[in-house]
Residue frames as qw, qx, qy, qz and C-alpha x, y, z in Angstrom:
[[0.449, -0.755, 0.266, 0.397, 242.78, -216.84, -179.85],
 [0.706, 0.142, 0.513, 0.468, 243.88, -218.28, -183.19],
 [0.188, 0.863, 0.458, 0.100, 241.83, -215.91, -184.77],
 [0.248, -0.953, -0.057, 0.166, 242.93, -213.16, -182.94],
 [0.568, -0.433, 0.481, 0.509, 246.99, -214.04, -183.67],
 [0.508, 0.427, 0.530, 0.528, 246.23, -214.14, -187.76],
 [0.118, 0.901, 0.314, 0.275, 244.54, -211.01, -187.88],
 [0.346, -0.858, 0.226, 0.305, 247.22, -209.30, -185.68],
 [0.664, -0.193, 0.567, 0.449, 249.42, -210.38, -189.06],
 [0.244, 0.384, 0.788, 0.415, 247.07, -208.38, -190.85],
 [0.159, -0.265, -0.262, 0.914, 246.76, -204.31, -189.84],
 [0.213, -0.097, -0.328, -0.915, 244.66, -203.56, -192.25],
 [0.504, -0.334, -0.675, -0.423, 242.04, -206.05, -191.33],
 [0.376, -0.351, -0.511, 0.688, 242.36, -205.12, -187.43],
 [0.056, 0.267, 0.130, -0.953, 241.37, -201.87, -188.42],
 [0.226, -0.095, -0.393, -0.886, 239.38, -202.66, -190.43],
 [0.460, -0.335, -0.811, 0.137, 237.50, -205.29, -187.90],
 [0.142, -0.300, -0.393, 0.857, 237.97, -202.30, -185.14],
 [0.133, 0.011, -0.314, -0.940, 236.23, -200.04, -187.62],
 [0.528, -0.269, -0.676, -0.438, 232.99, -202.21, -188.14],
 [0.348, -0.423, -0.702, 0.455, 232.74, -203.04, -184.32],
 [0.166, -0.356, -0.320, 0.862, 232.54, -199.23, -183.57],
 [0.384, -0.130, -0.494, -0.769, 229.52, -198.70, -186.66],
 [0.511, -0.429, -0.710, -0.226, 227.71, -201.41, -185.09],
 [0.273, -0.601, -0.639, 0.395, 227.79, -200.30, -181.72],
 [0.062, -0.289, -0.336, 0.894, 227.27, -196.54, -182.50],
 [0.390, -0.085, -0.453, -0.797, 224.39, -197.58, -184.09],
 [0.528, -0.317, -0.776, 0.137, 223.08, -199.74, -181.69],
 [0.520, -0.235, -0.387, 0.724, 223.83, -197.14, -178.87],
 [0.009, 0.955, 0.275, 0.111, 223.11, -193.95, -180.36],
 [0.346, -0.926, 0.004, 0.150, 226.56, -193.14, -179.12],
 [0.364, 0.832, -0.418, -0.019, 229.68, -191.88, -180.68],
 [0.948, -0.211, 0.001, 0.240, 232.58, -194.76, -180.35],
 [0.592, 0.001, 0.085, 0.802, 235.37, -193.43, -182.27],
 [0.013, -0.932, -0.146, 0.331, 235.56, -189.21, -182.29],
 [0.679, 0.057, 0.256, 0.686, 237.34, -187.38, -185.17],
 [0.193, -0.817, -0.141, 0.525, 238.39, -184.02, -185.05],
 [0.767, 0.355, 0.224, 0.485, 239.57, -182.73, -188.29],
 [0.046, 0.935, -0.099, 0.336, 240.74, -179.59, -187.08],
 [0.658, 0.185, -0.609, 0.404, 242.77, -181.62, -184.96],
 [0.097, -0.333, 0.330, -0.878, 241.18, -179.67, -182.03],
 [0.060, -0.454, -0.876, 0.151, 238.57, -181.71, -179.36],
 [0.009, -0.747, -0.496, 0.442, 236.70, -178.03, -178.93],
 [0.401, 0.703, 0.438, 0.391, 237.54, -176.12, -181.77],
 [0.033, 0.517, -0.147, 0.842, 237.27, -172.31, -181.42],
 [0.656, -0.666, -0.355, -0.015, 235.62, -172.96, -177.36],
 [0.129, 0.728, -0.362, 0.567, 237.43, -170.97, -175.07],
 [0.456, 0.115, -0.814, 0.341, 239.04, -171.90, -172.01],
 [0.143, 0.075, 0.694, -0.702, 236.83, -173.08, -169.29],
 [0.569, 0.103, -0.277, -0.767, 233.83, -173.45, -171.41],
 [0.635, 0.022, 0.670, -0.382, 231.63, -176.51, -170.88],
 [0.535, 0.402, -0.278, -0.689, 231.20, -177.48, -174.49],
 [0.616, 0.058, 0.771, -0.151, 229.02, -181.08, -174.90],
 [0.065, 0.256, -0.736, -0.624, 229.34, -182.52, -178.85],
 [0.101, 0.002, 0.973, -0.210, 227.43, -184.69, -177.93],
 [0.488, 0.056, -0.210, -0.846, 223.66, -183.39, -179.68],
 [0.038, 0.236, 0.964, 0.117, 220.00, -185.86, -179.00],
 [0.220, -0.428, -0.547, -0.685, 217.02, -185.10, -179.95],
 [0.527, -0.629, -0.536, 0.200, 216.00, -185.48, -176.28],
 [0.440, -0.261, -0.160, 0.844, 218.35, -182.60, -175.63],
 [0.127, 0.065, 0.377, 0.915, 216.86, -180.58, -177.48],
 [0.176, -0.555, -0.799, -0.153, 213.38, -180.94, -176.62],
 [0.264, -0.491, -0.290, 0.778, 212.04, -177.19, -175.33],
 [0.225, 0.968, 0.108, 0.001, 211.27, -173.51, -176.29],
 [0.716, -0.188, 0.018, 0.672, 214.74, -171.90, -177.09],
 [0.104, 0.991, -0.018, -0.084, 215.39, -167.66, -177.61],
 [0.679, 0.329, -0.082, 0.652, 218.08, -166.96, -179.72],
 [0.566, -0.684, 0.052, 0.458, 221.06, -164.82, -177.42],
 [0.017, -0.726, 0.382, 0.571, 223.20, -163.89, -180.52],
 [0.775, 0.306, 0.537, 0.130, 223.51, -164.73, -184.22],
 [0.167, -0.779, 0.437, 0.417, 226.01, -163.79, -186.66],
 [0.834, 0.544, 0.089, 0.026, 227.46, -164.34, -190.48],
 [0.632, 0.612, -0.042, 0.473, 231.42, -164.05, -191.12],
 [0.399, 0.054, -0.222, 0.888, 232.33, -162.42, -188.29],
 [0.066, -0.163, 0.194, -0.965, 230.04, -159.94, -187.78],
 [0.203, -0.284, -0.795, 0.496, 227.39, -160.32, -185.11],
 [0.180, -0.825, -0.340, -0.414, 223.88, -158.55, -184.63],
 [0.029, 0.365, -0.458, 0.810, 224.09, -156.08, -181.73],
 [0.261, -0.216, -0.936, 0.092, 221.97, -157.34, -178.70],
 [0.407, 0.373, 0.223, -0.804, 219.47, -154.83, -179.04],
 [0.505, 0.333, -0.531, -0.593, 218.77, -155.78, -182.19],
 [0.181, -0.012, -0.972, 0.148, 218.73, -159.71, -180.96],
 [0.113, 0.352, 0.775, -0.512, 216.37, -158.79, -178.04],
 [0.439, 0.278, -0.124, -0.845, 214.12, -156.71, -179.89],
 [0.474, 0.184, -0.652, -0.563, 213.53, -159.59, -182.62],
 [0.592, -0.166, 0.587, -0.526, 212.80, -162.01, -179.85],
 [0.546, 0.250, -0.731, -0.324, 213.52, -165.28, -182.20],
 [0.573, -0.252, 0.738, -0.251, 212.07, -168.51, -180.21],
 [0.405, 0.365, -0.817, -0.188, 212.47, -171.66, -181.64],
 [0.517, -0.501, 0.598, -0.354, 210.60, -174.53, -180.51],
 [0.367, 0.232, -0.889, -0.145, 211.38, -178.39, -180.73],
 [0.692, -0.155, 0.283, -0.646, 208.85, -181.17, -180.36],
 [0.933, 0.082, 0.327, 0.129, 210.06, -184.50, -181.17],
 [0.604, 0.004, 0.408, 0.685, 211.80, -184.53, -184.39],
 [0.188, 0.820, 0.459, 0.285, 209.58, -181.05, -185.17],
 [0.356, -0.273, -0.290, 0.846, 210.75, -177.94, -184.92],
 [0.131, 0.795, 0.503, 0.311, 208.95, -174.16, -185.38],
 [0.131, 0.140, -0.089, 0.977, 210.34, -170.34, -185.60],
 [0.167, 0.683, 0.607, -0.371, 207.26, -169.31, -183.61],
 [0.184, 0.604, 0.153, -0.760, 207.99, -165.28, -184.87],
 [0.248, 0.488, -0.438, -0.713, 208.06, -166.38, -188.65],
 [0.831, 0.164, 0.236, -0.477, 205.82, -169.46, -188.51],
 [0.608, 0.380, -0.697, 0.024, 208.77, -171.89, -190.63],
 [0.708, -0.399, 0.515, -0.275, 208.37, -175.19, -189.58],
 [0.703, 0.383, -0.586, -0.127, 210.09, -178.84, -190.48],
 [0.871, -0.468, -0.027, -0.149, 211.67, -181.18, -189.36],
 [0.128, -0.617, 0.774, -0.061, 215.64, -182.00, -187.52],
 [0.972, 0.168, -0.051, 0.156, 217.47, -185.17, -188.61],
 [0.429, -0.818, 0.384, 0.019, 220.34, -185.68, -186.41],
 [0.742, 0.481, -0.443, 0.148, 223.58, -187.55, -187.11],
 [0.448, -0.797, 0.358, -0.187, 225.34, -188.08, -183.35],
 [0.955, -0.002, 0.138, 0.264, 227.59, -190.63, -184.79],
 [0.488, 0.515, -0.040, 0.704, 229.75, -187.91, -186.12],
 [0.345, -0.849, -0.240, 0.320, 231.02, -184.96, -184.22],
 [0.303, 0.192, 0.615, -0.702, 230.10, -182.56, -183.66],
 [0.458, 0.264, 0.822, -0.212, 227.35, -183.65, -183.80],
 [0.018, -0.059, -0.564, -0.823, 225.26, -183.17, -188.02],
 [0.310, 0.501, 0.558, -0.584, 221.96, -181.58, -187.85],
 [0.042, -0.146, -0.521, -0.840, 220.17, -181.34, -191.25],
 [0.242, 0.320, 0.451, -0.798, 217.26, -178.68, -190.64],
 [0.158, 0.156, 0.801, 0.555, 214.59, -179.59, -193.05],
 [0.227, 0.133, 0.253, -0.931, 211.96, -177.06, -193.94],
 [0.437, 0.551, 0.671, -0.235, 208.27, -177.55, -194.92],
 [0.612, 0.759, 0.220, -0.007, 208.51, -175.49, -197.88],
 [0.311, 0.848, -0.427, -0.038, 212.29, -175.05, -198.84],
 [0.725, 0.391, -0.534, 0.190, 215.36, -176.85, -199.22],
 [0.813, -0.469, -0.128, 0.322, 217.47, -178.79, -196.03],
 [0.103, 0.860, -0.305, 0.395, 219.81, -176.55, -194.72],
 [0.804, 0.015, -0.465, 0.370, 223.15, -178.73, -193.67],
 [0.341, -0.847, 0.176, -0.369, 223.82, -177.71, -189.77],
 [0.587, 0.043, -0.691, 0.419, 226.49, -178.76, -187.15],
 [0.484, -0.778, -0.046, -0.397, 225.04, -178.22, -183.38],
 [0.561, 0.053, -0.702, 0.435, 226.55, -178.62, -180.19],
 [0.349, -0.925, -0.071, -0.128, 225.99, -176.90, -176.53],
 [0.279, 0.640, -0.127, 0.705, 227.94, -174.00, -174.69],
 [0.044, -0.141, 0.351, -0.925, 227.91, -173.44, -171.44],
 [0.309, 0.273, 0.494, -0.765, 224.34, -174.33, -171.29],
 [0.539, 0.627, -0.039, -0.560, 223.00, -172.77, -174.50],
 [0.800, 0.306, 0.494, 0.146, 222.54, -174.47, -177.86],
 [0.081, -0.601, 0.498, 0.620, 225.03, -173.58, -180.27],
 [0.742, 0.183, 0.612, 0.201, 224.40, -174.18, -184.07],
 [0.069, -0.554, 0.487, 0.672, 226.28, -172.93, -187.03],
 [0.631, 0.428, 0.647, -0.002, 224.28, -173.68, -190.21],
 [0.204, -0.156, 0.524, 0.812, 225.21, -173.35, -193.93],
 [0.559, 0.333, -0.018, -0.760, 222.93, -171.38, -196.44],
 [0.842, 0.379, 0.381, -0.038, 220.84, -173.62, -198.57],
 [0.733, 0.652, -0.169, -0.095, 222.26, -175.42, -201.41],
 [0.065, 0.800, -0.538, 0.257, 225.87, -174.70, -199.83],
 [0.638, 0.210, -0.722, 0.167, 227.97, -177.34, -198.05],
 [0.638, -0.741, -0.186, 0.096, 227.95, -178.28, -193.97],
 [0.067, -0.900, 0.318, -0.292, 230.14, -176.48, -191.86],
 [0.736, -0.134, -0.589, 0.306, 233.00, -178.06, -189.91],
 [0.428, -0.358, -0.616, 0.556, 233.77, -176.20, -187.42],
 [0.195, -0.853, -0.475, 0.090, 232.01, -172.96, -184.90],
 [0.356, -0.319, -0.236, 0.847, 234.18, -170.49, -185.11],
 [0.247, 0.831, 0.445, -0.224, 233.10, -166.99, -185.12],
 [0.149, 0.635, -0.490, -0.578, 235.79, -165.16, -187.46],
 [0.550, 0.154, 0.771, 0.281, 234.64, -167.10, -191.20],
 [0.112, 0.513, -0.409, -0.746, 234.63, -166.54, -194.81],
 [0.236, 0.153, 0.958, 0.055, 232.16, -169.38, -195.31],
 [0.266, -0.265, -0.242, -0.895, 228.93, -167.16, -195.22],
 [0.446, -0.349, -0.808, -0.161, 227.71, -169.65, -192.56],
 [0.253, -0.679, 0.006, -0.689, 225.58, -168.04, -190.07],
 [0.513, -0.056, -0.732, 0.446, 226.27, -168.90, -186.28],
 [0.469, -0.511, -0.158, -0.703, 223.69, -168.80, -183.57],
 [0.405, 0.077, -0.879, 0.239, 223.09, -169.38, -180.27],
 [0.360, -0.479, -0.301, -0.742, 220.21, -170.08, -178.33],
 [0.094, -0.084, 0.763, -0.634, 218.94, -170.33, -174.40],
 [0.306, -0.316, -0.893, -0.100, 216.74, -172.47, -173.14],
 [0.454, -0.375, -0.103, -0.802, 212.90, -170.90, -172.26],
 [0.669, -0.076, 0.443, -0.592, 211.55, -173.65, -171.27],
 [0.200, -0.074, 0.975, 0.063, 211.52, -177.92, -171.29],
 [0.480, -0.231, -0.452, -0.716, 208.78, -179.37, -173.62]]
């Protein structure tokens, strides 16, 4: 209790005590303690009534997935153009594989942060810095070109050049 009375004489180290507790247990855990929003916004650009879970695990993710729509800056394939291309995506542990263009690597997740940091690493090219989240359902993930910084947040009107995609689930692995 002594303890507890000094350090309350002593804000910085409270926080900074607080701080360390909440590292160790969302590393222990796997699960997010403290949540920071730098858009000041818990959902971003989500619209009302959406379902939208930050929350991103490699279990989640585990499946076949067909991209539904994908888009750069604002502007959006048409969903002819979507269905036609018939993108599936599937994830096997920490493996993933574009079936229609044979790129495969491997996801390395970050669910201490949110939303959640996904860095997509390819078998033969550079890591390509992603934030993911779900939607309603569907996997949402908004990923910067190579070389280029991560995104922070999903909206779909940007001037970033990151591309924003979103995909439905086919089928559990």
């Amino acid at each position: 209790m002594e303890l507890i009375l000094k350090m309350l004489q002593y804000p910085t180290i409270l926080a900074a005590g607080v701080v360390v507790i909440g590292l160790v247990y969302s590393h222990v855990t796997g699960r997010a303690l403290f949540v920071y929003y730098p858009n000041g916004k818990e959902n971003g650009d989500s619209s009302e009534g959406d379902e939208v879970i930050d929350f991103v695990t490699l279990d989640s993710l585990q499946g076949v997935w067909r991209m539904v729509s994908v888009g750069r800056n604002g502007n959006f394939a048409p969903q002819e153009m979507i269905d036609k291309g018939n993108v599936i995506m599937s994830i096997t542990g920490d493996r993933f594989c574009l079936e229609n263009s044979g790129e495969r690597g491997k996801l390395k997740l970050k669910n201490h942060l949110l939303p959640t940091h996904m860095d997509q690493l390819s078998d033969n090219g550079s890591p390509l810095l992603c934030i993911v989240r779900f939607i309603d359902g569907e996997l949402e993930i908004c990923q910067g070109d190579s070389g280029k910084k991560r995104p922070r947040h999903f909206a779909r009107d940007r001037f970033d050049g990151a591309s924003l995609a979103r995909f439905a689930k086919v089928m559990d692995a």
